[in-house]
PDB file with one MODEL, atoms N, CA, C and O in Angstrom:
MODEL        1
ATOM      1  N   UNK A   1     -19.124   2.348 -17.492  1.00  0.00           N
ATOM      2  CA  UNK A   1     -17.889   1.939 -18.140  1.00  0.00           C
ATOM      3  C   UNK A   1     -16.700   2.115 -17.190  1.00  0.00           C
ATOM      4  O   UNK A   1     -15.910   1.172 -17.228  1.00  0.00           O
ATOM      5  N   UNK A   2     -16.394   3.101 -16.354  1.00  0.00           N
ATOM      6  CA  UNK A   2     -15.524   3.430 -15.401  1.00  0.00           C
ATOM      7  C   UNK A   2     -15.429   2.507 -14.441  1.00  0.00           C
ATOM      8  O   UNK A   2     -14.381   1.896 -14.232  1.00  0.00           O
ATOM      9  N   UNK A   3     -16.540   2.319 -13.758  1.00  0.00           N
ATOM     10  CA  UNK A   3     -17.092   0.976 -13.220  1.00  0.00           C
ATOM     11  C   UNK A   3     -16.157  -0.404 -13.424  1.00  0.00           C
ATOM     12  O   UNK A   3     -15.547  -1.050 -12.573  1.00  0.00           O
ATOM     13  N   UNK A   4     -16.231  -0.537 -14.342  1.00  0.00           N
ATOM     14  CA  UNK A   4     -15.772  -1.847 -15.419  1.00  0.00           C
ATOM     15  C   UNK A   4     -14.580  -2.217 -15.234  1.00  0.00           C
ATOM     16  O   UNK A   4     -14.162  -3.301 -14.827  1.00  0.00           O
ATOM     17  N   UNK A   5     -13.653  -0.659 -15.751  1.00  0.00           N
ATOM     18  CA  UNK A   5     -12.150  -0.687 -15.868  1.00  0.00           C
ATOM     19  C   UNK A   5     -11.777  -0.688 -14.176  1.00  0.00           C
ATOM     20  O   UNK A   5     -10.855  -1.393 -13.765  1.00  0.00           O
ATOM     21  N   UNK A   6     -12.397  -0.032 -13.465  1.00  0.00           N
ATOM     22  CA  UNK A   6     -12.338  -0.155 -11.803  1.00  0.00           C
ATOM     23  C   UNK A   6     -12.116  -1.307 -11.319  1.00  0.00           C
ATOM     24  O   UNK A   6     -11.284  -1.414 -10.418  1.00  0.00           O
ATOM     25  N   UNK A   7     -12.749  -2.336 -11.763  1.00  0.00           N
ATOM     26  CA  UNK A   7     -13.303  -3.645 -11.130  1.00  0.00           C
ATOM     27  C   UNK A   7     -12.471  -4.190 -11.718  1.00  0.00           C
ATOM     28  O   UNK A   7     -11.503  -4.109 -10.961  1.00  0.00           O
ATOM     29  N   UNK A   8     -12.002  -4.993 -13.050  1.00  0.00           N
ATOM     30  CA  UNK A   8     -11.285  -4.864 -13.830  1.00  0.00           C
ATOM     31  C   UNK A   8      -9.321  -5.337 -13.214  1.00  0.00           C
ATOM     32  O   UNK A   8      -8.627  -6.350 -13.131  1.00  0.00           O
ATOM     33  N   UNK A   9      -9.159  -3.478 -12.861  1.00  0.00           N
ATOM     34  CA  UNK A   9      -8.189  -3.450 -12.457  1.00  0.00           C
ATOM     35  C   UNK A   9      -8.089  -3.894 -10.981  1.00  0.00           C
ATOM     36  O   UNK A   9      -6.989  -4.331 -10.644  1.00  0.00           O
ATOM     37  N   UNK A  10      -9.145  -3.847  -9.970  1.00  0.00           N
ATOM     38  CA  UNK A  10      -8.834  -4.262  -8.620  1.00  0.00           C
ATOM     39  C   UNK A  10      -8.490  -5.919  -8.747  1.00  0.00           C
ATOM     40  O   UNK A  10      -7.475  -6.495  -8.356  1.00  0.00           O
ATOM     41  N   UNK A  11      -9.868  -6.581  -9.533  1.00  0.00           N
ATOM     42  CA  UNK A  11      -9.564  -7.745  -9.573  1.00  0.00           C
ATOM     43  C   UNK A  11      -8.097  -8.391 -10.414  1.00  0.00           C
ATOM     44  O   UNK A  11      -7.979  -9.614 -10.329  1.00  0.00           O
ATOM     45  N   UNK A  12      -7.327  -7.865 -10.968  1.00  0.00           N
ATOM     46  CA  UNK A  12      -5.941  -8.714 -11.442  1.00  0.00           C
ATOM     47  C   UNK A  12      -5.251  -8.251 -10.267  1.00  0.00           C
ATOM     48  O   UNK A  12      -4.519  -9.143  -9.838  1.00  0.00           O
ATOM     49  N   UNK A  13      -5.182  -6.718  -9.270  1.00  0.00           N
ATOM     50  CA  UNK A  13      -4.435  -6.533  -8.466  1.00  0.00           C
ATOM     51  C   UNK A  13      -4.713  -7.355  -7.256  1.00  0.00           C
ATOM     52  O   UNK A  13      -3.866  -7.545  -6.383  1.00  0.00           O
ATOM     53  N   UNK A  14      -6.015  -7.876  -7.224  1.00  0.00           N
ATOM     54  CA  UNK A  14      -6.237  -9.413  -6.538  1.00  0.00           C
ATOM     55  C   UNK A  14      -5.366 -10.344  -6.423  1.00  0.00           C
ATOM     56  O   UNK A  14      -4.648 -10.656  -5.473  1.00  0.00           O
ATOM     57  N   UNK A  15      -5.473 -10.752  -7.413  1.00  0.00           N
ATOM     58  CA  UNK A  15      -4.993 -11.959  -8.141  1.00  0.00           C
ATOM     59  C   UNK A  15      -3.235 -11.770  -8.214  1.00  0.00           C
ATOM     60  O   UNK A  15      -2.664 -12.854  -8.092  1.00  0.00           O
ATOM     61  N   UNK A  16      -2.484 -10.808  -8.357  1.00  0.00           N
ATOM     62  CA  UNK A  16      -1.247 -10.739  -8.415  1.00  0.00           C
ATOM     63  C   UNK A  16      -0.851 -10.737  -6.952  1.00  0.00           C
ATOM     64  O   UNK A  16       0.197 -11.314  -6.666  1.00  0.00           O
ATOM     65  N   UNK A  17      -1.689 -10.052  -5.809  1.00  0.00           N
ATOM     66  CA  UNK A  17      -1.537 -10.419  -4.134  1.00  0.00           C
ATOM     67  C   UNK A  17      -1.737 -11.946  -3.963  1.00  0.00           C
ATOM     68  O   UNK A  17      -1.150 -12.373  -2.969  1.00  0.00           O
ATOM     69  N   UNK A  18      -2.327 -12.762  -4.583  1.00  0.00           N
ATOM     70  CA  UNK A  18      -1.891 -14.132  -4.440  1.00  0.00           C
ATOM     71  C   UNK A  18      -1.554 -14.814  -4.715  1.00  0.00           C
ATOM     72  O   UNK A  18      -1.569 -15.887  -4.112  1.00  0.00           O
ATOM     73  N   UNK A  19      -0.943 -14.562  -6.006  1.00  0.00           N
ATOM     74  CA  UNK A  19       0.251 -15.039  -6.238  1.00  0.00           C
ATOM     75  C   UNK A  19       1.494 -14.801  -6.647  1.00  0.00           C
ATOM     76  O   UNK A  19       2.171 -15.487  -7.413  1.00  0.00           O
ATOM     77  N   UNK A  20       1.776 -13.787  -6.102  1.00  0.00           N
ATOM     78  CA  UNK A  20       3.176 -12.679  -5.668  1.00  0.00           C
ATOM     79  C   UNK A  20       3.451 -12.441  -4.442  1.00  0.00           C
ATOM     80  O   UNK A  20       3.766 -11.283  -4.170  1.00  0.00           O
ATOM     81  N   UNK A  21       3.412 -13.530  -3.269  1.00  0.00           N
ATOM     82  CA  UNK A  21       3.426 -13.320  -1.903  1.00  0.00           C
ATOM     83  C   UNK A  21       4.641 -12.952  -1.476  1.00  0.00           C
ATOM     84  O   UNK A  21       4.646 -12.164  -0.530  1.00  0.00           O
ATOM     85  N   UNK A  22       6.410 -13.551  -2.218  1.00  0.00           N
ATOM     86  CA  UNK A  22       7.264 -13.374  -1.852  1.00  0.00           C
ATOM     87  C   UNK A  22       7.293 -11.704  -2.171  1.00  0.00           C
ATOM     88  O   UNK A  22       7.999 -10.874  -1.600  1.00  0.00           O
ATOM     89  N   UNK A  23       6.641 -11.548  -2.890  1.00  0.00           N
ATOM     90  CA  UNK A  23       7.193  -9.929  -3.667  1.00  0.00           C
ATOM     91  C   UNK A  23       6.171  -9.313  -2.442  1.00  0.00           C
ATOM     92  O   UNK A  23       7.098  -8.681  -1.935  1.00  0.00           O
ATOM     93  N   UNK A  24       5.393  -9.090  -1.843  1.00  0.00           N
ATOM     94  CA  UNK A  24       4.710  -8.447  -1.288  1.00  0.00           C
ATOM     95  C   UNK A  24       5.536  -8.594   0.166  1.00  0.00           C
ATOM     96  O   UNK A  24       6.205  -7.644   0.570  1.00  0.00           O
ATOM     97  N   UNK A  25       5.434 -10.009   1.024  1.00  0.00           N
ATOM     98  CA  UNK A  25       6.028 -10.308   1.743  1.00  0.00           C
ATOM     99  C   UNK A  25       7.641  -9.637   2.234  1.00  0.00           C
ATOM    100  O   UNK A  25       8.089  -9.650   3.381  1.00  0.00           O
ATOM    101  N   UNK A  26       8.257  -9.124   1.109  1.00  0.00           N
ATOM    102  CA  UNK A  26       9.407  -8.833   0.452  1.00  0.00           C
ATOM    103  C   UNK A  26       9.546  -7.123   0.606  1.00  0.00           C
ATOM    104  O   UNK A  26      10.552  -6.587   1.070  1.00  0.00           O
ATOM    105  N   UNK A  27       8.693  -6.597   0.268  1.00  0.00           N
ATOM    106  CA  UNK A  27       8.166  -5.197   0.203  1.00  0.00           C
ATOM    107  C   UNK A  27       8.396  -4.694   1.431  1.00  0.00           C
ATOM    108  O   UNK A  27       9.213  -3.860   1.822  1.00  0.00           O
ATOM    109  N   UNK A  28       7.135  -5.636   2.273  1.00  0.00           N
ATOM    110  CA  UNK A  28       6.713  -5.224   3.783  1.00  0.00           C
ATOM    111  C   UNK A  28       7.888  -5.290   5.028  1.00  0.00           C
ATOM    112  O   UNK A  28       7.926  -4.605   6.050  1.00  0.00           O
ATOM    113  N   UNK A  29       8.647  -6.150   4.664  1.00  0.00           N
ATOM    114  CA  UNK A  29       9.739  -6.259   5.986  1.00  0.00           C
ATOM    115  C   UNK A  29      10.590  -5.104   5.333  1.00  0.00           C
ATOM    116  O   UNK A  29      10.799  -4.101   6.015  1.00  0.00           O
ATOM    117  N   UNK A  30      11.224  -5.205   3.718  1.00  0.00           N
ATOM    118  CA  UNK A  30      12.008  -4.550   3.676  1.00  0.00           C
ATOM    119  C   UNK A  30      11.631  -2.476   3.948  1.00  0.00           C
ATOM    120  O   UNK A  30      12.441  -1.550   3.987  1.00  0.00           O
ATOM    121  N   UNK A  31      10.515  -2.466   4.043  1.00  0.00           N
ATOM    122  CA  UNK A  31      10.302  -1.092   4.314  1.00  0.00           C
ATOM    123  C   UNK A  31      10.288  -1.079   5.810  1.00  0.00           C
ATOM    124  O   UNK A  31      10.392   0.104   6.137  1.00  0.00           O
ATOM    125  N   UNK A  32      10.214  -1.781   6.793  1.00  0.00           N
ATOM    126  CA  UNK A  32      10.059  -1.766   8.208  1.00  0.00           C
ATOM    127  C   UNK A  32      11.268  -2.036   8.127  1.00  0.00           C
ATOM    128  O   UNK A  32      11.557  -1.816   9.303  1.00  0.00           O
ATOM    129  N   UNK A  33      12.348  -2.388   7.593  1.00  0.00           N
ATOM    130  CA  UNK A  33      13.880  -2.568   8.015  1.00  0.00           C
ATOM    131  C   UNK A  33      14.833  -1.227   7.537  1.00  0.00           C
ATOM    132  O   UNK A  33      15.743  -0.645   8.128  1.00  0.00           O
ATOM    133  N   UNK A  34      14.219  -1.012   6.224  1.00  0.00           N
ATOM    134  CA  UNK A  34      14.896   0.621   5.895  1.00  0.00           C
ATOM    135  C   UNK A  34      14.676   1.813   6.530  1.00  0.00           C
ATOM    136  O   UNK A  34      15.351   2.834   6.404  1.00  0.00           O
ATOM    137  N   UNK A  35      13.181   1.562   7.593  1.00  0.00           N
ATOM    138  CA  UNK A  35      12.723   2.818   7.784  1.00  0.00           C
ATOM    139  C   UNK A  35      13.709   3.075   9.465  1.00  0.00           C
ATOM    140  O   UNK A  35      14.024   4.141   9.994  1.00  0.00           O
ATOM    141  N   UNK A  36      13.976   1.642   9.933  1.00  0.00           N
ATOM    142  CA  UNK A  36      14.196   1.366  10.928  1.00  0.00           C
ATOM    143  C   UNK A  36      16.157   2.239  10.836  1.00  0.00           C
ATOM    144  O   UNK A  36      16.811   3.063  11.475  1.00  0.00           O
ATOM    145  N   UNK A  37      16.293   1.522   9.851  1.00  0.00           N
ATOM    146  CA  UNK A  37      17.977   1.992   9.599  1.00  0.00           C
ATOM    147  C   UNK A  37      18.184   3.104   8.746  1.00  0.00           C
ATOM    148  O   UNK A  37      19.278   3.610   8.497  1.00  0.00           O
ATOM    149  N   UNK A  38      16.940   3.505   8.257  1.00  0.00           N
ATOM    150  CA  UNK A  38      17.030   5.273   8.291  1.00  0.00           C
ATOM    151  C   UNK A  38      17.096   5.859   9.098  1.00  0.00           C
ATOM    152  O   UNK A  38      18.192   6.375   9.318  1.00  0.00           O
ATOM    153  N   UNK A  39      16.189   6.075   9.838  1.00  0.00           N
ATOM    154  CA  UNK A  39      15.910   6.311  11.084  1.00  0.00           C
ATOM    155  C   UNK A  39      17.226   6.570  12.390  1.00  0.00           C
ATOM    156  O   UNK A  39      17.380   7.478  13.207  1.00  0.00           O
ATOM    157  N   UNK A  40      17.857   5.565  12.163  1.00  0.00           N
ATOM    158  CA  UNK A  40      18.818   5.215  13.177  1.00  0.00           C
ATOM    159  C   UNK A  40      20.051   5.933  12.407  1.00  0.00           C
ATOM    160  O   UNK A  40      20.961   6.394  13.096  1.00  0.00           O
ATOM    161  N   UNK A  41      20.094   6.021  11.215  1.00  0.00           N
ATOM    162  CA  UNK A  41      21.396   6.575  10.582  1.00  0.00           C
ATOM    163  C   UNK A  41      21.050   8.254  10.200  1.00  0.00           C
ATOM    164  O   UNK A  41      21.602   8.845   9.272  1.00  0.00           O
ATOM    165  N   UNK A  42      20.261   8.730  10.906  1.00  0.00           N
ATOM    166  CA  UNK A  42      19.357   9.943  10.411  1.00  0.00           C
ATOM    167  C   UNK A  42      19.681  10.254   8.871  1.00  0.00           C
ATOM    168  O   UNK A  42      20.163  11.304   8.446  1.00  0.00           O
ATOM    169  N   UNK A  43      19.301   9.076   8.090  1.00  0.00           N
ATOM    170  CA  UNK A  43      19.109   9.627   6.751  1.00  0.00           C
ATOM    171  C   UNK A  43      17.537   9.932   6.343  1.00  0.00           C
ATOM    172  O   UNK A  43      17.313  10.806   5.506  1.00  0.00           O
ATOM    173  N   UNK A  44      16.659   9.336   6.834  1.00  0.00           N
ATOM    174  CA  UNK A  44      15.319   9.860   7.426  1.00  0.00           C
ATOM    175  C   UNK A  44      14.456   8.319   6.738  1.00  0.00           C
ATOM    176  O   UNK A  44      14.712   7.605   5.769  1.00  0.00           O
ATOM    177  N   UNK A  45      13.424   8.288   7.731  1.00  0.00           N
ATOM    178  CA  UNK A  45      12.775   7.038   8.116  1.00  0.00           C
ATOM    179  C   UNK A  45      11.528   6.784   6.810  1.00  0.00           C
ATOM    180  O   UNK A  45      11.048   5.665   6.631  1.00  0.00           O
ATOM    181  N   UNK A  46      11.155   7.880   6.049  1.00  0.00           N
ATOM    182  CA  UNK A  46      10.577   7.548   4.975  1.00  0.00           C
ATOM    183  C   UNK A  46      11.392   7.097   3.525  1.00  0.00           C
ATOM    184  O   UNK A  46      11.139   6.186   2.736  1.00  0.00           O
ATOM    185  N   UNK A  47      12.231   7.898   3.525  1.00  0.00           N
ATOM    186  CA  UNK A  47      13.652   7.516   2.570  1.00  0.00           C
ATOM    187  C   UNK A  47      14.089   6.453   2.637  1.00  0.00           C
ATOM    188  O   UNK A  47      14.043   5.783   1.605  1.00  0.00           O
ATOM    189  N   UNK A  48      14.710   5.832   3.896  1.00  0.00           N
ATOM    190  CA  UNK A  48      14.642   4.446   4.142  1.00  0.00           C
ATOM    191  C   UNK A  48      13.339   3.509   4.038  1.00  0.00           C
ATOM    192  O   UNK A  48      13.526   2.322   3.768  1.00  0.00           O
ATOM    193  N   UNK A  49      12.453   3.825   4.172  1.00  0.00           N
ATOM    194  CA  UNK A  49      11.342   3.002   3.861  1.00  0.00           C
ATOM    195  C   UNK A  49      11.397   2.564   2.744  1.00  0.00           C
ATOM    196  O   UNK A  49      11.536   1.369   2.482  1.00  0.00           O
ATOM    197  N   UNK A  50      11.263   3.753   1.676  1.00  0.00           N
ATOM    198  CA  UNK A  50      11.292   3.158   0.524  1.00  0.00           C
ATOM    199  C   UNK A  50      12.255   2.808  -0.532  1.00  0.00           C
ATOM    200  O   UNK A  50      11.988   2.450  -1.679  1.00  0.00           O
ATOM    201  N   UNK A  51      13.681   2.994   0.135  1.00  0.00           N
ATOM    202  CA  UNK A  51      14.948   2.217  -0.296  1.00  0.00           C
ATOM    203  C   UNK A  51      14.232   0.641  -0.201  1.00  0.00           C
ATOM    204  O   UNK A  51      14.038  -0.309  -0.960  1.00  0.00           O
ATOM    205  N   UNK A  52      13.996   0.969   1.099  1.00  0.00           N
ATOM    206  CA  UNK A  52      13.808  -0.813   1.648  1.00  0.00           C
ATOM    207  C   UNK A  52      12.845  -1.879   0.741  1.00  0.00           C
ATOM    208  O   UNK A  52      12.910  -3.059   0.396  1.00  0.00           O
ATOM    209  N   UNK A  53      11.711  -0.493   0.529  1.00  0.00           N
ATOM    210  CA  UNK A  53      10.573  -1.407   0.248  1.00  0.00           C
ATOM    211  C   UNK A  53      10.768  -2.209  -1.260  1.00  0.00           C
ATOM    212  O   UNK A  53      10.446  -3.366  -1.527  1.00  0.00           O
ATOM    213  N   UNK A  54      11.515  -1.013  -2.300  1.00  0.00           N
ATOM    214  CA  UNK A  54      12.183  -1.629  -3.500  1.00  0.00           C
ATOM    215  C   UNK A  54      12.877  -2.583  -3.501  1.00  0.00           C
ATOM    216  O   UNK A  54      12.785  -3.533  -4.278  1.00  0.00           O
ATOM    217  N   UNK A  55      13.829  -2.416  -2.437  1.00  0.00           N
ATOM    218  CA  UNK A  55      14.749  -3.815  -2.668  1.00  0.00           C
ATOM    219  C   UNK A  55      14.269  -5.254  -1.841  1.00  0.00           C
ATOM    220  O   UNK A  55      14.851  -6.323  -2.021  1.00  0.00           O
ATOM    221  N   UNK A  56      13.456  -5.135  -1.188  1.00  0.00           N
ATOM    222  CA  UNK A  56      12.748  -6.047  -0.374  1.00  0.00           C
ATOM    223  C   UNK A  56      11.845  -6.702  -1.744  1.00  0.00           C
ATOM    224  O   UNK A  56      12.121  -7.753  -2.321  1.00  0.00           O
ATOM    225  N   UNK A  57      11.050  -6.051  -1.973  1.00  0.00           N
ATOM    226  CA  UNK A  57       9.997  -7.116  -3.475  1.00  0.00           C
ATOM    227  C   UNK A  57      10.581  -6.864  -4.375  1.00  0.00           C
ATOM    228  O   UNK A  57       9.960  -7.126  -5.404  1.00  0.00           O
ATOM    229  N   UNK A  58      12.206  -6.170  -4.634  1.00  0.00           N
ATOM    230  CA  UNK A  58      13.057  -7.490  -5.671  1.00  0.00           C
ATOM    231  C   UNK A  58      13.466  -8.604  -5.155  1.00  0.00           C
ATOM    232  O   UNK A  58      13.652  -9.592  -5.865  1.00  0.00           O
ATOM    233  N   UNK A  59      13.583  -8.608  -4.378  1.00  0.00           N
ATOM    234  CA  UNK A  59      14.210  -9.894  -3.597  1.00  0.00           C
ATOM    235  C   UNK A  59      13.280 -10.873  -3.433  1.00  0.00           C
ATOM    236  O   UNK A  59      13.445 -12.039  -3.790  1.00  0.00           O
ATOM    237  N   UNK A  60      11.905 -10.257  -2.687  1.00  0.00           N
ATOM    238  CA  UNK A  60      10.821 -11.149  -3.137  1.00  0.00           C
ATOM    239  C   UNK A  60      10.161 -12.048  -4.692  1.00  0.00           C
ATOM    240  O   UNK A  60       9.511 -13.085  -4.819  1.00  0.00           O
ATOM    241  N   UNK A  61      10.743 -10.995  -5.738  1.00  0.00           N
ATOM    242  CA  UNK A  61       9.965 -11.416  -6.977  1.00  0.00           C
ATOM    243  C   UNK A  61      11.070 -12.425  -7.304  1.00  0.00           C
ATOM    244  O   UNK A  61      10.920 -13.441  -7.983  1.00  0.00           O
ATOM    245  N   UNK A  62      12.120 -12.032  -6.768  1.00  0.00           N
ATOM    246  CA  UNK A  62      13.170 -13.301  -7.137  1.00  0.00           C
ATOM    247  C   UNK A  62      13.121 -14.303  -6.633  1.00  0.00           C
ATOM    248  O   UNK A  62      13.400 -15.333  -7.246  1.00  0.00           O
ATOM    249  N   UNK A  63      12.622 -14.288  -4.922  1.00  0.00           N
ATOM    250  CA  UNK A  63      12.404 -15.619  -4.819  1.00  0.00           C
ATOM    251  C   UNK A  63      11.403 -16.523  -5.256  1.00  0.00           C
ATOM    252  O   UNK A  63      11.514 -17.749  -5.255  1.00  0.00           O
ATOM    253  N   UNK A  64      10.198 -15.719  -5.713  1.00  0.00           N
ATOM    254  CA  UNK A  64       9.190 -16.030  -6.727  1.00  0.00           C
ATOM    255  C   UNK A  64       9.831 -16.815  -7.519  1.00  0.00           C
ATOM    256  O   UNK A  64       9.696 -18.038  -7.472  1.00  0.00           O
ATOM    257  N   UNK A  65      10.822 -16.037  -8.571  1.00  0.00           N
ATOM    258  CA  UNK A  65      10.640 -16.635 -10.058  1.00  0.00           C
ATOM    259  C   UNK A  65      11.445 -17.711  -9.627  1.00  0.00           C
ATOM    260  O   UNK A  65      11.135 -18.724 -10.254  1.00  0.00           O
ATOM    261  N   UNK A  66      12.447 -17.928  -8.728  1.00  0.00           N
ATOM    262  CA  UNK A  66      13.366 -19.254  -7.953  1.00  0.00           C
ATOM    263  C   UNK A  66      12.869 -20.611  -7.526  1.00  0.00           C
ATOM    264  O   UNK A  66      13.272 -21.766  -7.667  1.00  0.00           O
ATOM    265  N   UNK A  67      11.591 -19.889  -6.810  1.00  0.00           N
ATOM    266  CA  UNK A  67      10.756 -20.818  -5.542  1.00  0.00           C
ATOM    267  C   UNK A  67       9.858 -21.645  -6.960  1.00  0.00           C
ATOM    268  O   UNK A  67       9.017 -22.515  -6.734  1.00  0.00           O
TER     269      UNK A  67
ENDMDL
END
Protein backbone atom coordinates (compact mmCIF):
# COMPACT_ATOMS: atom_id res chain seq x y z
CA UNK A 1 0.00 0.00 0.00
CA UNK A 2 2.93 2.48 0.77
CA UNK A 3 4.21 1.41 -2.46
CA UNK A 4 1.09 2.77 -4.17
CA UNK A 5 0.84 6.18 -2.46
CA UNK A 6 4.84 6.37 -3.36
CA UNK A 7 4.31 5.84 -6.97
CA UNK A 8 1.23 7.68 -6.93
CA UNK A 9 2.81 10.74 -5.67
CA UNK A 10 6.16 10.59 -7.81
CA UNK A 11 4.10 10.12 -10.83
CA UNK A 12 1.78 13.61 -10.62
CA UNK A 13 5.23 15.19 -9.40
CA UNK A 14 6.14 13.90 -12.97
CA UNK A 15 3.68 15.22 -14.64
CA UNK A 16 3.60 18.78 -12.91
CA UNK A 17 7.74 18.91 -14.10
CA UNK A 18 6.18 18.90 -17.50
CA UNK A 19 4.04 20.92 -17.46
CA UNK A 20 5.21 23.64 -15.07
CA UNK A 21 8.49 24.35 -16.91
CA UNK A 22 8.27 28.16 -16.47
CA UNK A 23 7.78 27.54 -12.65
CA UNK A 24 10.68 25.19 -12.41
CA UNK A 25 12.78 27.00 -14.99
CA UNK A 26 11.87 30.06 -12.74
CA UNK A 27 12.99 28.44 -9.43
CA UNK A 28 16.42 27.38 -10.85
CA UNK A 29 17.92 30.71 -12.17
CA UNK A 30 16.21 32.54 -9.49
CA UNK A 31 18.12 30.57 -6.71
CA UNK A 32 21.55 30.81 -8.69
CA UNK A 33 20.84 34.65 -8.87
CA UNK A 34 19.90 35.11 -5.05
CA UNK A 35 22.58 32.94 -3.92
CA UNK A 36 24.92 34.87 -6.15
CA UNK A 37 23.65 38.41 -4.62
CA UNK A 38 23.63 37.00 -1.24
CA UNK A 39 26.67 36.09 -1.37
CA UNK A 40 28.06 39.29 -2.71
CA UNK A 41 25.94 41.43 -0.23
CA UNK A 42 27.09 39.06 2.70
CA UNK A 43 23.57 38.46 3.61
CA UNK A 44 24.53 34.75 3.10
CA UNK A 45 24.35 32.60 -0.10
CA UNK A 46 21.74 30.04 1.15
CA UNK A 47 19.28 32.83 2.34
CA UNK A 48 19.61 34.29 -0.92
CA UNK A 49 19.06 31.14 -2.61
CA UNK A 50 16.00 30.72 -1.34
CA UNK A 51 14.67 34.34 -1.46
CA UNK A 52 15.50 33.73 -5.09
CA UNK A 53 14.19 30.44 -5.59
CA UNK A 54 10.51 31.66 -4.32
CA UNK A 55 10.36 34.51 -6.30
CA UNK A 56 11.86 33.00 -9.42
CA UNK A 57 8.76 30.05 -9.73
CA UNK A 58 6.38 32.89 -8.93
CA UNK A 59 7.41 34.49 -11.72
CA UNK A 60 7.62 31.31 -13.49
CA UNK A 61 3.99 30.09 -12.56
CA UNK A 62 2.98 33.43 -13.84
CA UNK A 63 4.39 33.15 -16.88
CA UNK A 64 2.67 29.81 -17.04
CA UNK A 65 -0.75 30.96 -16.29
CA UNK A 66 0.13 34.14 -19.08
CA UNK A 67 2.00 31.97 -21.70
Amino acid sequence: MKKRIITAVLGVMMLSLITACGTITGAAVGAGTGAAIGAGTHYGAKKGALVGAGAGAAAGAVYDILK
